[in-house]
N, C-alpha and C positions, 0 to 999 in steps of 0.2 A: 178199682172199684172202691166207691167209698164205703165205711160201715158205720152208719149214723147210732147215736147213741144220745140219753136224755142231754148230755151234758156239750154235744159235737158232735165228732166224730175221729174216727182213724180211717186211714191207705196203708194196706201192705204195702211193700216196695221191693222188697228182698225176703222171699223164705226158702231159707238151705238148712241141711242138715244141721250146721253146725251157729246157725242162727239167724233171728230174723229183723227185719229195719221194715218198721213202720212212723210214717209223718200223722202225729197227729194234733188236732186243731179242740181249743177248750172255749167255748163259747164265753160271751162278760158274764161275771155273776156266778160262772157254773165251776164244780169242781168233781174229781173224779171218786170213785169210792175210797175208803180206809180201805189199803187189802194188803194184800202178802203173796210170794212166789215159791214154790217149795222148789222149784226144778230150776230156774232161771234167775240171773243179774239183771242188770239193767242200765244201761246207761243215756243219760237225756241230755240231748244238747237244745237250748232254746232257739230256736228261729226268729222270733217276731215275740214283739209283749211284753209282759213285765209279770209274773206269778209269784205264788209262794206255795216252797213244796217242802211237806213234812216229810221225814224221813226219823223213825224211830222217834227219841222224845226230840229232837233237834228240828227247829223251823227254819229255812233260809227264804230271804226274799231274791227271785233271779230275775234277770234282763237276757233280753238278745246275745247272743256269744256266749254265754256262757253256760255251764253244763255240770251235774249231778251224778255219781253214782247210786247205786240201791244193789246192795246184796241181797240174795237171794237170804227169804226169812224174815228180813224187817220190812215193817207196816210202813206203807207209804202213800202220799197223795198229794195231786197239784189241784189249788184251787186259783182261778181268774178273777182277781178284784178288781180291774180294768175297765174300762166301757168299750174295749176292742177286741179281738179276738189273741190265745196265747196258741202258739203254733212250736211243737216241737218236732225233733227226730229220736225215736225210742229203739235204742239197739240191744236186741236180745241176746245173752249170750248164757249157755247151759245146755242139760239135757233133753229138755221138750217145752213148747212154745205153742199147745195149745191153749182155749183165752177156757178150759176147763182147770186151768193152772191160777184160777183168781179164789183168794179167799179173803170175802169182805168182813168187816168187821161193823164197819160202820156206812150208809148210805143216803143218800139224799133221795132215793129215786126206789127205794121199798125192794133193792135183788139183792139184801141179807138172806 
């Protein structure tokens, strides 16, 4: 089931105990909130696209194949400057993986 979102959306795919793997898709133009994780990692492999994702003060620009960590604690965000869509896979890894685990900082979409 998909869960639509201002920016996309995400698919769970995998939620186990010990972590969870969701695909998810950033529309052109759209980017995700400024936020942070207290309980969870994260690791993002791109699928499709070309983004750019901030990670603490550090910006990388990614492509298809290739893929980012984020520790848990630093501010992070993908935004799509593309005219296509950015598709990744987001593997959760820590001790809880609910989405009451987001803390924005900064937002496009007013859920500061």
């Amino acid at each position: 089931m998909k869960e639509h979102r201002p920016w996309g959306y995400y698919q769970v795919l995998s939620d186990e105990t010990d972590c969870k793997v969701k695909k998810i898709v950033v529309h052109p133009g759209m980017r995700l909130s400024l936020q942070r994780h207290r309980y969870r990692d994260e690791h993002w492999y791109i699928l499709s696209g070309e983004a750019i994702i901030t990670i603490g003060s550090d910006t990388v620009h990614v492509k298809s194949g290739q893929s980012v960590d984020i520790p848990r604690g630093e501010f992070h965000r993908i935004t799509n400057p593309e005219t296509g869509p950015v598709a990744f896979i987001e593997v959760q890894t820590g001790d809880y993986f609910g989405e009451d685990d987001i803390e924005r900082v900064e937002d496009d979409y007013g859920r500061v």
